[in-house]
C-alpha positions as CSV (number, residue, x, y, z in Angstrom):
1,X,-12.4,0.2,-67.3
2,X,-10.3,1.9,-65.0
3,X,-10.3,0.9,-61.3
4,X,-11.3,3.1,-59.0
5,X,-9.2,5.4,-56.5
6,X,-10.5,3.5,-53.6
7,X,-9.1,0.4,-55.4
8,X,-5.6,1.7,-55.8
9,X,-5.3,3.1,-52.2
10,X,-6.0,-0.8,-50.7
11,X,-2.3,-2.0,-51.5
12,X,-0.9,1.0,-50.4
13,X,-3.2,0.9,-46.9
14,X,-2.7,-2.8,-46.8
15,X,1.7,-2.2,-46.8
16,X,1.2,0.6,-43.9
17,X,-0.9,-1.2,-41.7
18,X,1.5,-4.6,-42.1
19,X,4.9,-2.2,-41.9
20,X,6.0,-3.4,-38.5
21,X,6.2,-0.7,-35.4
22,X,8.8,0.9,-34.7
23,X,10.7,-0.4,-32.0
24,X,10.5,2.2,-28.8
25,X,13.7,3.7,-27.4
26,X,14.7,4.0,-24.1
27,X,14.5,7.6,-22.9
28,X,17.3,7.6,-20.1
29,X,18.3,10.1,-17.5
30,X,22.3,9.5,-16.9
31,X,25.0,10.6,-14.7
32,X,27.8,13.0,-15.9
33,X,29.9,10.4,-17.1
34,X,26.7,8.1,-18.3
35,X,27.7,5.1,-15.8
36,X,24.4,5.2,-14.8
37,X,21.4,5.8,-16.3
38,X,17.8,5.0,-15.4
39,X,14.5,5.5,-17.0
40,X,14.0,9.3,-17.6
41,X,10.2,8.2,-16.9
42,X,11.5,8.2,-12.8
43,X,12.2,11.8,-13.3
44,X,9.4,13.6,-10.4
45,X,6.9,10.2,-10.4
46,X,5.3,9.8,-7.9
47,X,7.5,6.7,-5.7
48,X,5.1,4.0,-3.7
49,X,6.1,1.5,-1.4
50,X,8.7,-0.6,-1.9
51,X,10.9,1.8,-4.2
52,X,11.1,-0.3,-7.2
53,X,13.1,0.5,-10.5
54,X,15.9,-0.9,-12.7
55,X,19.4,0.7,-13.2
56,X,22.0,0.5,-16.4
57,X,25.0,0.3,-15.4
58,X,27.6,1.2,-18.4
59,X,31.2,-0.6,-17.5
60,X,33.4,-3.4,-17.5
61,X,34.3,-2.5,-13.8
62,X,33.0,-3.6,-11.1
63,X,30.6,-1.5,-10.1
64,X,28.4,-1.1,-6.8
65,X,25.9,1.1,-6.6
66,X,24.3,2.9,-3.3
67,X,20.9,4.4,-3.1
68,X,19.3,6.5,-0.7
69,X,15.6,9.0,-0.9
70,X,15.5,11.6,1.4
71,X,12.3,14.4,1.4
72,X,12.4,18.3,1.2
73,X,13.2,18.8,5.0
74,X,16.4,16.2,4.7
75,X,15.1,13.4,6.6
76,X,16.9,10.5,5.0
77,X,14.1,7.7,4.3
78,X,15.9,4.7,2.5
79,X,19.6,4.5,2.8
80,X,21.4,1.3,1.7
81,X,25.1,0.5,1.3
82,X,26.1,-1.6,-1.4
83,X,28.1,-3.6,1.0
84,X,25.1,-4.7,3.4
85,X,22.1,-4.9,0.4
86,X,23.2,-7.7,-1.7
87,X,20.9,-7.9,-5.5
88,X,21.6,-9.5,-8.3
89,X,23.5,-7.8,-11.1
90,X,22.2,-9.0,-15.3
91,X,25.1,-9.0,-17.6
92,X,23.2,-7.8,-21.1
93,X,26.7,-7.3,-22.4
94,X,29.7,-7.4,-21.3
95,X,29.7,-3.4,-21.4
96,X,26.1,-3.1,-19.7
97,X,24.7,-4.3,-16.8
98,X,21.1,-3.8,-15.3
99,X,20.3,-3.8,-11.4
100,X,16.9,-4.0,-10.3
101,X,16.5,-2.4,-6.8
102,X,13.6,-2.9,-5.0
103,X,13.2,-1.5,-1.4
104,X,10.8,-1.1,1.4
105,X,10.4,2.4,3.3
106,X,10.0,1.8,6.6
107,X,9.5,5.0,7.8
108,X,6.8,7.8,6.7
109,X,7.8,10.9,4.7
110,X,7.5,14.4,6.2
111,X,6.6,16.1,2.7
112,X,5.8,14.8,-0.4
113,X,8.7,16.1,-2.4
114,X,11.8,14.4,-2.7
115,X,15.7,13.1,-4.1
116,X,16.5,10.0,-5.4
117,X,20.3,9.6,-5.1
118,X,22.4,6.7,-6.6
119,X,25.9,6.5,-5.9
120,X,28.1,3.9,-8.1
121,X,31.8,3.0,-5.8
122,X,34.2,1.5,-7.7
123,X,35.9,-1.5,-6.8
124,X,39.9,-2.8,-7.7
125,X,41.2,-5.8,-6.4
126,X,42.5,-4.8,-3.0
127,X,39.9,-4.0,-2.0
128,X,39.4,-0.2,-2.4
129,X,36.6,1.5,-3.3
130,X,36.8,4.7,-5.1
131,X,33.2,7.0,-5.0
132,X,32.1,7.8,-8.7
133,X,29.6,11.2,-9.7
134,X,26.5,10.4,-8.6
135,X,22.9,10.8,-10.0
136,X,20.3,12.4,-8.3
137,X,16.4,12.2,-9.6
138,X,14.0,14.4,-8.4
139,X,10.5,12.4,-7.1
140,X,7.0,13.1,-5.7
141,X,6.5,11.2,-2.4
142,X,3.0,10.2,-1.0
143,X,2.9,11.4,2.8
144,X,0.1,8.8,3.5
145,X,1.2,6.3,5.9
146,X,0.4,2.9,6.3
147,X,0.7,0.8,9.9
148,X,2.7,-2.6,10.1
149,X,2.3,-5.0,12.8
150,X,5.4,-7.7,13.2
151,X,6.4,-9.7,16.0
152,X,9.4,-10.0,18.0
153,X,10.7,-12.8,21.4
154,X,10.1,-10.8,24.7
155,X,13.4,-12.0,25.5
156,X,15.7,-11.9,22.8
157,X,18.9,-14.1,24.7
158,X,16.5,-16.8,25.5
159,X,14.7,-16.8,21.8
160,X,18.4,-17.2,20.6
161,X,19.4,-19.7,22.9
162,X,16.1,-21.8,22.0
163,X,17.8,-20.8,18.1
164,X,20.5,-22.6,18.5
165,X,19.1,-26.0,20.4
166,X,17.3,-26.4,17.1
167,X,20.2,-25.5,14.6
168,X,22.1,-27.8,16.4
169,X,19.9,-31.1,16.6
170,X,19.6,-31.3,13.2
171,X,17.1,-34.0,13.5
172,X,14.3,-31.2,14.9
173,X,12.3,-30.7,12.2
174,X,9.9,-27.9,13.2
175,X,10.9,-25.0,15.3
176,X,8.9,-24.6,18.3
177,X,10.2,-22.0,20.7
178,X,8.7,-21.6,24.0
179,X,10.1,-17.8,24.5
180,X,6.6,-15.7,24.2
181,X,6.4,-13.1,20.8
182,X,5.5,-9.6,21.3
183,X,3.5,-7.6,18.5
184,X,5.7,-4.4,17.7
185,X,3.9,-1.9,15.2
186,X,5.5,1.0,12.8
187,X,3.8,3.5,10.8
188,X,5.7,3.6,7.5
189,X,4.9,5.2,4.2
190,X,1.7,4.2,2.4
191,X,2.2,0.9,1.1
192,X,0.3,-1.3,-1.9
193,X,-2.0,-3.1,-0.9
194,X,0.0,-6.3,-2.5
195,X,3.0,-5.7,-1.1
196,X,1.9,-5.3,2.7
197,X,3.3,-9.1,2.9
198,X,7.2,-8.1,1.6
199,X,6.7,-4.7,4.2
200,X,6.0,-6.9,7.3
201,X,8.5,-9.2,6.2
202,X,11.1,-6.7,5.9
203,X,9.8,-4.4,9.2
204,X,10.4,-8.0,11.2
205,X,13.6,-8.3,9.3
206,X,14.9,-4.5,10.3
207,X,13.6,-5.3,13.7
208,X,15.4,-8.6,14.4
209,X,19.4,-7.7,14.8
210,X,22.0,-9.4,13.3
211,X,25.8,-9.5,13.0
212,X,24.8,-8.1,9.3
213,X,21.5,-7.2,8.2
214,X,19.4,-8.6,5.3
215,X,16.8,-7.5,3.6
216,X,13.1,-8.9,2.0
217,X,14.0,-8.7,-2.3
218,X,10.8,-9.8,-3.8
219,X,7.1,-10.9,-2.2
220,X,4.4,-12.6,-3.7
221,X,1.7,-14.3,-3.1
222,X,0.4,-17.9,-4.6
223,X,-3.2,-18.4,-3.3
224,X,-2.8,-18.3,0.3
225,X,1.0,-19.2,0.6
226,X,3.2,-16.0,0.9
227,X,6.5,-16.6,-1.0
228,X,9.4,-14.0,0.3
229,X,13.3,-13.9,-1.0
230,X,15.7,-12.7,1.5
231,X,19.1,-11.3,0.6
232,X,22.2,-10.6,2.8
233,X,25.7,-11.3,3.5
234,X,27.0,-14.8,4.6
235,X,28.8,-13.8,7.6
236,X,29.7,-16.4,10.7
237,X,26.8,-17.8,12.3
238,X,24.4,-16.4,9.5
239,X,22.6,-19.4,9.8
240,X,21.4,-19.2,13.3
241,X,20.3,-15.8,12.3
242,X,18.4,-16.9,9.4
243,X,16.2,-19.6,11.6
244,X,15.3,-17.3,14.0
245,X,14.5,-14.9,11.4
246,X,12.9,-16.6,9.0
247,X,10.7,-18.0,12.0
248,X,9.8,-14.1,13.4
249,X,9.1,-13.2,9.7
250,X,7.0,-16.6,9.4
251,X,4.8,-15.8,12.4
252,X,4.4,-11.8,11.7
253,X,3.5,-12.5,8.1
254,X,0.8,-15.5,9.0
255,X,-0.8,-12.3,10.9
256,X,-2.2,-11.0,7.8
257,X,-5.9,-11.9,6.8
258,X,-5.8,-14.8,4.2
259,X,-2.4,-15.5,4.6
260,X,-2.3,-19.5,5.7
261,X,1.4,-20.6,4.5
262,X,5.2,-19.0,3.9
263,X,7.9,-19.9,1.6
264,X,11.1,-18.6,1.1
265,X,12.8,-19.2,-2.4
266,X,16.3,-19.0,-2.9
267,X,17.4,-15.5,-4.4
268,X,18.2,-15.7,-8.2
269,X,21.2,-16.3,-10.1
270,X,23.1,-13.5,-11.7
């Protein structure tokens, strides 16, 4: 007896559905040269807050790469220099590198169409830097705002005076300073929901001037204990910066419902 059709298709049906998937490729938008290329899936979304995506960067240079978003009327909304927002570069091989840039907007946008700019600068050994073709995305941009509240010393000489007692005796353990806080609040750009703690953080941060600014990198939150990465440059007297920042960021943070403890991790490794 001959078996039936049904019978012959099962091997054949049996080979298709175990045939593994074909891996996905990724669909890149690049620069003229193809230095840099990012996910063509970036091309008109719709950005939230913080501005969060990953850049290729194609060379055995070193390569910095600057990023700014401005909306339809011009007004520049994120704009950092590759000198003064330090992230971590991935080597995936020794031709490719990925960047992963995530950024707070601390200010709202006037319309909800907008430019995504990245600029690479080459580096040599001197010193120089040499600005490469850059590549501009075109993005939607929510014009819903969002209010932060962050606090501040009512007097910043004294704060920083009371900064540097406690830097100094390096047998203080907590930092108490006497110098009252004031509550500053800025309406920014709509923000998630889950990252309202990394947006504080990094309004406190903008608002609290140093000899070099840093930035918030990465929030998250572990039950009730807020854990924030800050990134920057390491210039003289950085660390008497950092404790009064840290502390400003601490107490501005704590202000958020459910919020009971803050940690700061180190940034990562390359």
């Amino acid at each position: 007896m001959l078996p039936s059709r049904s019978a012959l298709l099962l091997p054949i049906l049996f080979l298709l559905a175990s045939k593994p998937a074909a891996p996905q490729t990724f669909a890149a938008l690049c620069n003229g040269p193809g230095l840099l290329c990012v996910s063509s899936a970036l091309v008109r979304s719709q950005l939230s807050n913080p501005l969060d995506f990953t850049v290729i960067i194609n060379s055995t240079e070193d390569i910095a790469v600057t990023w700014e978003v401005t909306d339809s009327t011009g007004l520049v909304l994120e704009s950092n220099s590759a000198d003064n927002f330090l992230l971590p570069l991935k080597s995936v091989t020794p031709q490719r590198k990925t960047l992963h840039i995530k950024d707070y907007f601390i200010k709202p946008a006037k319309s909800d169409i907008g430019m995504l700019t990245l600029t690479p600068t080459r580096r040599d050994s001197s010193g120089g830097k040499t600005d490469l073709p850059p590549l501009k995305i075109p993005v939607r941009l929510p014009t819903a705002t969002t209010q932060l509240t962050f606090f501040l010393p009512n007097d910043g000489e004294a704060f920083r005076s009371e900064v540097s007692r406690y830097v100094d005796n390096q047998n203080q353990k907590d930092f108490s300073p006497k110098t009252p806080l004031a509550p500053h609040t800025v309406i920014v750009m709509q923000t998630n929901p889950d990252q309202l703690i990394g947006a504080t953080a990094e309004a406190a941060a903008r608002g609290y001037v140093g000899q070099g600014p840093w930035h918030l990198i990465d929030s998250r939150l572990d039950g009730d204990t807020a854990h924030l990465t800050l990134s920057g440059d390491g210039w003289a007297g950085v660390t008497y910066y950092l404790a009064g920042l840290k502390f400003l960021i601490t107490k501005s943070v704590l202000n958020i419902p459910g919020i009971k403890h803050v940690e700061f991790d180190q940034p990562p490794s390359p």
